[in-house]
C-alpha positions as CSV (number, residue, x, y, z in Angstrom):
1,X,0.0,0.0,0.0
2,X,2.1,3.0,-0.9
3,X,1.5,6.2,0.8
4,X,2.0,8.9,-2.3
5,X,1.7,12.9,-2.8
6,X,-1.6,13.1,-4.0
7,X,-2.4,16.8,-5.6
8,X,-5.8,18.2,-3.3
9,X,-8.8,19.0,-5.0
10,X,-9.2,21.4,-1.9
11,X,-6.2,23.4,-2.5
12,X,-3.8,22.1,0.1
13,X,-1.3,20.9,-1.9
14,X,0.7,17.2,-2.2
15,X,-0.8,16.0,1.0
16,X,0.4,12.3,1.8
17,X,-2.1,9.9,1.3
18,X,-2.3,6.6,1.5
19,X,-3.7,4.4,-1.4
20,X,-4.3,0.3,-2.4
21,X,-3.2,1.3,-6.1
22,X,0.3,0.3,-7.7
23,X,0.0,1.4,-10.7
24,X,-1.5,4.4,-12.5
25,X,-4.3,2.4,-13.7
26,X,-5.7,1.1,-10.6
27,X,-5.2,4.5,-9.2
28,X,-7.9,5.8,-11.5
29,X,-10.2,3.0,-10.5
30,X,-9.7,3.7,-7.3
31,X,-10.6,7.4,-7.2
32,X,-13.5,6.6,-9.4
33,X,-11.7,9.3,-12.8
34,X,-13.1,9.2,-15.9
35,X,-11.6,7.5,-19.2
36,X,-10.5,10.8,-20.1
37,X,-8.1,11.8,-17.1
38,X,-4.9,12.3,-17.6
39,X,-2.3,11.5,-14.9
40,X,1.2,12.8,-13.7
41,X,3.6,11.1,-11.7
42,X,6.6,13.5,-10.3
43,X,5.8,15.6,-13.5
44,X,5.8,13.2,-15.9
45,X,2.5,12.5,-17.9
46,X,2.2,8.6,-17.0
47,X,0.5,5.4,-18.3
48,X,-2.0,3.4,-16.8
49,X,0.8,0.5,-16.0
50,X,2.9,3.0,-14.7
51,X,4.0,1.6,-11.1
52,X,3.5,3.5,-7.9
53,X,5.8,3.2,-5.2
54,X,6.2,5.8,-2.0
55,X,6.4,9.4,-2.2
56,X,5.6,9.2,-5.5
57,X,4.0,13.2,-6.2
58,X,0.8,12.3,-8.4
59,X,-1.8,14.4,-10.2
60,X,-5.0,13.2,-12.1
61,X,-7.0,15.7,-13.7
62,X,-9.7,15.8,-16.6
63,X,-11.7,18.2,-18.3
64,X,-15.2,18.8,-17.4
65,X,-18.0,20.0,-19.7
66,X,-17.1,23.4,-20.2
67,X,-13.8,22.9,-20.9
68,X,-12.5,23.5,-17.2
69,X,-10.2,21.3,-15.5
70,X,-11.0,19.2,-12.6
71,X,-8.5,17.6,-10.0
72,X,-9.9,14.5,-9.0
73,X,-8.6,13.5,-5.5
74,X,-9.3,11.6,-2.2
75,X,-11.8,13.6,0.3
């Protein structure tokens, strides 16, 4: 279970939080994103079998209907 820097969809930053997800892919399942997110891991635009390990700084984004971005994080 590695505990990365997720990106806040409240504005806090990189908190540390802890996820079941290894890779990219099963991050996305996990925090329920959409087909269309798109995902960084320590700024690099990643793939779905892209591994996970600790401390790993982690973004997932997507664009909503209006052509706004959303973060899609843990609450």
């Amino acid at each position: 279970m590695p505990r990365i820097k997720l990106m806040s969809n409240s504005g806090d930053g990189f908190p540390d939080t802890d996820v079941t997800a290894t890779t990219v892919g099963a991050l996305k399942a996990e925090l329920g994103s959409t087909s269309n997110s798109a995902v960084s891991v320590n700024g690099v635009a990643s793939t779905d079998n892209q591994e996970l390990t600790d401390g790993d700084l982690v973004a997932v984004v997507a664009n909503d209907k209006t052509g706004g971005i959303v973060i899609i994080g843990k609450d």
